[in-house]
C-alpha positions in Angstrom: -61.6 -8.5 -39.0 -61.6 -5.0 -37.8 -59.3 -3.5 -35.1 -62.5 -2.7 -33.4 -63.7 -6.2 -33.2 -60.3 -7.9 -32.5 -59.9 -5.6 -29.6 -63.9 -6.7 -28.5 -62.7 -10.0 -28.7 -59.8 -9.8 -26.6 -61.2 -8.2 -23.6 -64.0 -10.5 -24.0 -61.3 -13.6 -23.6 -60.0 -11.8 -20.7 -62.9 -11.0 -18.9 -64.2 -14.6 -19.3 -60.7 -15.8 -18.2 -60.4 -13.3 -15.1 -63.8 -15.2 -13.0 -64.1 -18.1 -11.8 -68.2 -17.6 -11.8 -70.2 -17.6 -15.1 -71.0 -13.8 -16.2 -74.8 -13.5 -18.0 -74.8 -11.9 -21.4 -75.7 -8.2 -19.3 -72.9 -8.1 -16.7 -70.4 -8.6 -19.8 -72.1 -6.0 -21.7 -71.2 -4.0 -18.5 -67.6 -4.7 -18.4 -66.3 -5.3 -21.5 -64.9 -2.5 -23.3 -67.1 -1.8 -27.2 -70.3 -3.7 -26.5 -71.3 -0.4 -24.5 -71.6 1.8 -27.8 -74.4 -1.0 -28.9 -77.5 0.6 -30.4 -80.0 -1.2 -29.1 -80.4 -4.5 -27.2 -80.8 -6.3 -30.3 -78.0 -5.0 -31.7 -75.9 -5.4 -28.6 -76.9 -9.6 -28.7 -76.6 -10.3 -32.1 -72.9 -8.8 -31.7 -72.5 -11.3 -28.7 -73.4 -13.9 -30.8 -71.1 -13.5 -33.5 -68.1 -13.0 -31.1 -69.1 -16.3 -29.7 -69.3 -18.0 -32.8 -65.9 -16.5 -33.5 -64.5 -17.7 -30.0 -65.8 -21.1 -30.8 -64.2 -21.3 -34.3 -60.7 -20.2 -33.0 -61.0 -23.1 -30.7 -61.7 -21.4 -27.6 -63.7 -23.7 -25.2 -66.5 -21.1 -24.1 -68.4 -22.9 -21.5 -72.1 -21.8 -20.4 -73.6 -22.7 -16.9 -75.5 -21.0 -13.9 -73.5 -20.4 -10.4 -76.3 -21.7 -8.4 -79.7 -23.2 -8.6 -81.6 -20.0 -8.1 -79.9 -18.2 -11.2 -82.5 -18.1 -13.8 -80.2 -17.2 -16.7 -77.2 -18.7 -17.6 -73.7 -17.2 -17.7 -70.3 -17.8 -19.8 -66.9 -18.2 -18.5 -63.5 -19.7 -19.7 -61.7 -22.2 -18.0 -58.0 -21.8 -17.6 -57.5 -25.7 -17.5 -59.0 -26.1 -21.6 -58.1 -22.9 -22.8 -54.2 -22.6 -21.7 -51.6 -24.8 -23.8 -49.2 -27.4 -22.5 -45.8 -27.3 -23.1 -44.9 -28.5 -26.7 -42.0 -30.0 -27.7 -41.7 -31.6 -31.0 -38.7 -33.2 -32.6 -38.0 -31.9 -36.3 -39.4 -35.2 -37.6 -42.4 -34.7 -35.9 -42.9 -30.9 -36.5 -42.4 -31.8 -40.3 -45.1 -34.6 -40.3 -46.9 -31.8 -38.3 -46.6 -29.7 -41.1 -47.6 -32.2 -43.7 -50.3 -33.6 -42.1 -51.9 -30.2 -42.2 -51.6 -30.1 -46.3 -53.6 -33.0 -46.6 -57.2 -31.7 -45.9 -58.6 -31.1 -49.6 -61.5 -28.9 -48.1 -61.7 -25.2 -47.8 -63.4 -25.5 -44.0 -60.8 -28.0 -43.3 -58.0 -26.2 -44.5 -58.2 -23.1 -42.6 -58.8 -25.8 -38.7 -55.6 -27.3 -40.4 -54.1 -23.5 -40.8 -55.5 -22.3 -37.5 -53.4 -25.6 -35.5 -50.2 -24.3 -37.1 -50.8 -20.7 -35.9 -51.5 -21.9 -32.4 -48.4 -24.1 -32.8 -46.1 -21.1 -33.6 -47.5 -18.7 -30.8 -46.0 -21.8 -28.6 -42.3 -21.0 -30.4 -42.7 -24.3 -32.5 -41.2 -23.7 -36.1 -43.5 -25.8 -38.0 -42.6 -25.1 -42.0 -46.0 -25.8 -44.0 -44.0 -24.8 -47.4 -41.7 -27.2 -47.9 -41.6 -28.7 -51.2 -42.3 -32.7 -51.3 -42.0 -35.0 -53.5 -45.7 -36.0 -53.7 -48.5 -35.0 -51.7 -51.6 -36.9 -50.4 -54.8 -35.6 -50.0 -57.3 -36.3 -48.0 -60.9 -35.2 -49.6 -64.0 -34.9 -47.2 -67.8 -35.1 -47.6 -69.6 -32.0 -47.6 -71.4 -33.4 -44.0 -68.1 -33.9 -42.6 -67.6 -30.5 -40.9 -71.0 -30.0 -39.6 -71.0 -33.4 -38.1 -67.0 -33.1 -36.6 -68.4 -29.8 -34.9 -71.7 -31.3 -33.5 -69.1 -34.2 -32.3 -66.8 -31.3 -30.4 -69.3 -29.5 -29.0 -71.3 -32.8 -27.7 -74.8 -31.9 -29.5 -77.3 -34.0 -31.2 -77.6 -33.6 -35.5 -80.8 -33.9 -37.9 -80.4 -34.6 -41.4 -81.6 -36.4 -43.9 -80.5 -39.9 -45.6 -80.2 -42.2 -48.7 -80.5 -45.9 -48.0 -78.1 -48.2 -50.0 -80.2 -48.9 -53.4 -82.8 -46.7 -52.7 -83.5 -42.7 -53.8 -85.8 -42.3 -50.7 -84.7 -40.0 -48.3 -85.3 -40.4 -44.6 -84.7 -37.7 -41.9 -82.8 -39.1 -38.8 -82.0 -37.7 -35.5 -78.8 -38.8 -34.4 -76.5 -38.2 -31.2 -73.0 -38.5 -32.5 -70.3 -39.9 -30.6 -67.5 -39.9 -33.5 -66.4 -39.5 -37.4 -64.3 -42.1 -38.6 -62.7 -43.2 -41.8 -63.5 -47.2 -42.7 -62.0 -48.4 -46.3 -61.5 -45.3 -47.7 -65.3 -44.1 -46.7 -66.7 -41.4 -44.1 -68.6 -42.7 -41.5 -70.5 -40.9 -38.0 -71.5 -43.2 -35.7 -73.8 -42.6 -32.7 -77.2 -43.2 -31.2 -79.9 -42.9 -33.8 -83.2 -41.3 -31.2 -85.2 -42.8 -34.1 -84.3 -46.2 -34.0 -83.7 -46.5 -30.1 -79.7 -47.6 -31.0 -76.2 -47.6 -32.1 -76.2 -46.6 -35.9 -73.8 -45.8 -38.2 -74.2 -43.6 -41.3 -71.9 -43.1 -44.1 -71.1 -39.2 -44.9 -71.7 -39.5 -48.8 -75.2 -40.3 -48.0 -76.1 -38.0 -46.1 -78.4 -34.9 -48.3 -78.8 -31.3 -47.3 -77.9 -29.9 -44.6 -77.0 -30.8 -41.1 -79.4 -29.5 -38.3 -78.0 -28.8 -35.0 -80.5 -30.0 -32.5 -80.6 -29.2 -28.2 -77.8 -27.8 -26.6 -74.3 -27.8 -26.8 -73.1 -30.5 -24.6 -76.3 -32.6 -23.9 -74.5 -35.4 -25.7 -72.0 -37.4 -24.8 -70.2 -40.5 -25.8 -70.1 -43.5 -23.9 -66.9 -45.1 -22.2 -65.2 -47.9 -24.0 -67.0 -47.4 -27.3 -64.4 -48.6 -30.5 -66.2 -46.8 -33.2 -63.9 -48.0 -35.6 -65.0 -51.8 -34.5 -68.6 -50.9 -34.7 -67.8 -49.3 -38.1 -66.7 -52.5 -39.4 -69.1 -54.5 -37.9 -72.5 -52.6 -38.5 -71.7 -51.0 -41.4 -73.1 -52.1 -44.9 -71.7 -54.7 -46.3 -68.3 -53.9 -48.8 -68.3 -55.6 -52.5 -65.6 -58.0 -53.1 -62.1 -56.7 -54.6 -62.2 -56.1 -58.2 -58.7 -56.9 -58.7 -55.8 -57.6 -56.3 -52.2 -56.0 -56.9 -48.6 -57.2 -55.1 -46.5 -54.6 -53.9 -43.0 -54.3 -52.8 -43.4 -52.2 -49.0 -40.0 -51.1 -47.4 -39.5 -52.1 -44.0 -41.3 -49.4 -41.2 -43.4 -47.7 -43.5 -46.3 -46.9 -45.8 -48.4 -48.4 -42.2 -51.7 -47.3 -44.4 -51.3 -49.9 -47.3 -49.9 -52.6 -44.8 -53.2 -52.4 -42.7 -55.3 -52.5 -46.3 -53.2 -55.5 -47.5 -52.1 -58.4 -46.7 -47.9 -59.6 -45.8 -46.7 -62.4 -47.8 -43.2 -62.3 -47.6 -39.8 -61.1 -48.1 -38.1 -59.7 -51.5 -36.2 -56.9 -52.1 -35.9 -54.2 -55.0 -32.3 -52.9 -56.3 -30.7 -54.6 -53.4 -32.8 -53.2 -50.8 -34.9 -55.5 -48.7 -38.7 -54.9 -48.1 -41.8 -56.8 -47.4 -44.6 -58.4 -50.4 -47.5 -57.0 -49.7 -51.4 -58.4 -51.5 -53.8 -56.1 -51.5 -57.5 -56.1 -52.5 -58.6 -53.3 -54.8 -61.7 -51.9 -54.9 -61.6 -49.2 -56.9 -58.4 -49.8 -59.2 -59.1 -46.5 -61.0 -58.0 -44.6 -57.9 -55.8 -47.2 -56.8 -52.6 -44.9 -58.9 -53.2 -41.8 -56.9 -52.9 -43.1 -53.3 -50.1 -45.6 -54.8 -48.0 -42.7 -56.2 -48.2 -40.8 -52.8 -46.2 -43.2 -51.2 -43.2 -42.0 -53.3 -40.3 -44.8 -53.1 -42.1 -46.2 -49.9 -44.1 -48.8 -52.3 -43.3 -50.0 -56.2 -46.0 -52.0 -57.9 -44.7 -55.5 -59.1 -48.5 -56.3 -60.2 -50.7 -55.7 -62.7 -48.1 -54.2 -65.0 -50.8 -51.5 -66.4 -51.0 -50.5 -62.5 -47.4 -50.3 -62.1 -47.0 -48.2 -65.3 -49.3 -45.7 -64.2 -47.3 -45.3 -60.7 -44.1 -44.9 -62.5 -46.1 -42.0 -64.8 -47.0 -40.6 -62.4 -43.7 -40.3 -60.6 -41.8 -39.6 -63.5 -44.2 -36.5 -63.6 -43.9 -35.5 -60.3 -40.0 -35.4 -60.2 -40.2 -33.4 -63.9 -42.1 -30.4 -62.7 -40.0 -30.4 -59.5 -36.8 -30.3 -62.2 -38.7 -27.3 -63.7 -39.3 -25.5 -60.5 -43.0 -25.2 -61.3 
């Protein structure tokens, strides 16, 4: 970004923080320094637009509106109450899951939200180390719909896109008002009312072709209160083959919380002296199974299928070589 524009973009922030009333696209032009050596009009408003995007992307909540009834145009202003940060104060275990929560995004887009938190973070005086070295690392990968959809979700506005049906290679274009994106056995799912159907509907993100049409305006959509989309997730959604193959694993006590809720407790054992629950879990798709296994580290060992647990150790074995390197 040039100095020019960072400057732009900075008065802009304070001019829209300074009022308490929303200024039109013409009374900012007026008052804030470098949109007065515009062209043209047209020049002028497509450099407003891109500064809004780029306010938006930052995470600045830009909010449109008139001051009265009688306004015909609509204004933009900041409010002090979204925009200004709370105080902060993380422990160091919580700045360091902080930190390695925002490693886990395996998407570019995603990435960079992630990367933008910790900046914010820091400007707050919170020393949040994203290099660290680990042991292993998760990641968490997301469907190509997933930003699109999480934006239209933030900014409340209603989607089009189009979608494969279970079994089928028809597409079908759907309208949908999306309350929330949420993650159901491993799978990407938006849930919200579907304007074709008249109702609730959830869509899974791996389905959905193309691209992702914004559709109305930015908060025209909102979610309702008391909705569990998780519940209506599991309820609604398509129905989920049966395990292919079921593994029992040794858990240690207050942690790996993700493969307790995918499994099932059946007792008490312990590993090398060291106590820990027996956990039976269903797997689905046993050739993944080793990669989410292995980043648990020495949270979870494999007692069956031996071919599983021989992978995990691999793995490991792996893992702790290359750190022994320094590579």
């Amino acid at each position: 970004m040039s100095t020019a524009r960072a400057e732009r973009l900075v008065n802009l922030v304070l001019a829209l923080l300074s009022t308490r009333q929303y200024l039109t696209a013409e009374r900012i032009r007026g008052i804030v320094p470098g949109y007065g050596d515009a062209a043209s009009d047209d020049a002028y408003f497509r450099m407003f637009e891109r500064d809004k995007t780029e306010l938006r992307e930052l995470g600045i909540p830009l909010e449109t509106g008139r001051n009265s009834a009688f306004d015909a145009i609509e204004g933009y202003r900041i409010a002090r109450r979204d925009y200004e940060l709370g105080e902060i104060d993380l422990a160091p275990d919580e700045a360091a899951a902080v930190a390695l929560a925002s490693r886990l995004w395996d998407s570019p887009e995603l990435t960079g939200q992630a990367q933008g938190a910790l900046v914010k973070l820091r400007a707050a005086g919170l020393e949040v180390d994203d290099q660290a070295p680990t042991i292993v690392e998760p990641r968490v990968r997301a469907e190509p719909a997933f930003g699109p959809l999480l934006a239209a979700v933030q900014n409340g506005q209603a989607v089009r896109f189009e979608y494969r049906r279970s079994g089928s290679p028809e597409r079908i274009m759907r309208t949908l008002e999306p309350w929330g994106v949420v993650s159901w056995r491993a799978r990407w799912y938006v849930v919200g009312h579907d304007r074709d159907r008249g109702a609730t509907r959830c869509f899974r993100l791996s389905r959905v072709t193309g691209q992702v049409q914004p559709v109305g305006k930015p908060g025209a959509v909102q979610r309702p209160e008391g909705v569990n989309l998780l519940k209506l997730v599991s309820v609604t959604g398509e129905s989920e083959p049966a395990p292919v193959t079921t593994a029992r694993l040794w858990v240690a006590d207050g942690r790996a919380a993700g493969v307790r809720r995918r499994g099932t407790v059946l007792g008490r054992c312990a590993i090398d002296g060291e106590e820990g629950d027996l956990v039976e879990i269903g797997l689905y798709f046993p050739e993944s199974a080793a990669d989410w296994i292995t980043a648990q580290g020495p949270d979870v060992v494999v007692l069956e299928p031996d071919v599983l647990a021989k992978t995990v150790q691999d793995r490991l074995e792996a893992v702790v070589a290359r750190q022994g390197s320094g590579r």
